[in-house]
Residue, then its C-alpha position, 0 to 999 in steps of 0.5 A: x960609795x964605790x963606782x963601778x966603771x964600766x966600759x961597755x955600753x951594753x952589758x951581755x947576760x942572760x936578758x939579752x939572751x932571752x930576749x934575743x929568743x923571744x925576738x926570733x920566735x916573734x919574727x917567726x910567728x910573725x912570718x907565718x901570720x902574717x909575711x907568708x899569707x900577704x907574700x902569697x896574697x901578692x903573689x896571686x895578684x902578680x899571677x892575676x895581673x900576668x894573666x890579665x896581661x897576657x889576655x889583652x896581648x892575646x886579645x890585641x893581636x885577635x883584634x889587629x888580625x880581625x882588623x886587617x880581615x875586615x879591610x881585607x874583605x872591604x878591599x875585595x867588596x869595594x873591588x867587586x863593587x867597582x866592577x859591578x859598577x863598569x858591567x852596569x855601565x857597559x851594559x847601560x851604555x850598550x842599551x842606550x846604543x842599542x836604543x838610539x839606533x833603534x830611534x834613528x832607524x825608526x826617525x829615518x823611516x819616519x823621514x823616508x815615509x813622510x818624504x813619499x807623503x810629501x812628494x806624492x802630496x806635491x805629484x797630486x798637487x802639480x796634477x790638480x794645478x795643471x788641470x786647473x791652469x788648462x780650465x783657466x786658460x781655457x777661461x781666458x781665451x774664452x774671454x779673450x775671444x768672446x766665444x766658447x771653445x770645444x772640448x777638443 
């Protein structure tokens, strides 16, 4: 029996060559089968997710410029309101003045004539009284003197 000693682990010839070959064309068709459709799967995907991206920044921004129309429009509704509100107050305000010297104009009217009742009920009150204090003096003496007086 001879030994044969070989140095090198692995040696080269022809297998090696070959399988080397049918490495590369696995590798190839495998690129083509499989690495190249799910690279350009990926690729589609990273499109989709960066227009997606862009649509919700797009959308982002459209909503921060409606948001700050809407509080743009509320800032002028709630001034407007506001001075609408001091006009009615004005106006409310010169209505009721305008209504409270109606009111007193017509309480001292009221005071004014009720008073002229008044004083023409107490002229025709003293009026009456001095008739009727002449006819009970005129009683008195008649009483007092026992005898009739004339109408003088």
């Amino acid at each position: 029996m001879e030994v044969i000693s070989t140095v090198a682990l692995i040696s080269i010839n022809a297998t090696l060559a070959a399988q080397l070959v049918s490495f590369l064309i696995f590798l190839f068709i495998i690129n083509r089968l499989m690495f190249r459709p799910l690279q350009d799967v990926m690729g589609e995907r990273e499109r989709r997710i960066e227009d997606m991206r862009q649509e919700i920044e797009a959308a982002d921004a459209d909503m921060k410029q409606i948001f700050a129309t809407l509080s743009d429009e509320e800032a002028k509704a709630k001034q407007d309101a506001l001075l609408i509100q001091h006009k009615l107050e004005k106006e409310a305000s010169q209505q009721s003045d305008v209504a409270f010297r109606e009111v007193s104009a017509e309480i001292e009217r009221l005071k004014a004539q009720t008073r002229q009742e008044v004083d023409r009920q107490i002229l025709n009150v003293k009026q009456h009284l001095a008739e009727e204090s002449l006819k009970l003096s005129k009683v008195i003496m008649e009483k007092a003197l026992d005898r009739s007086l004339s109408h003088e």
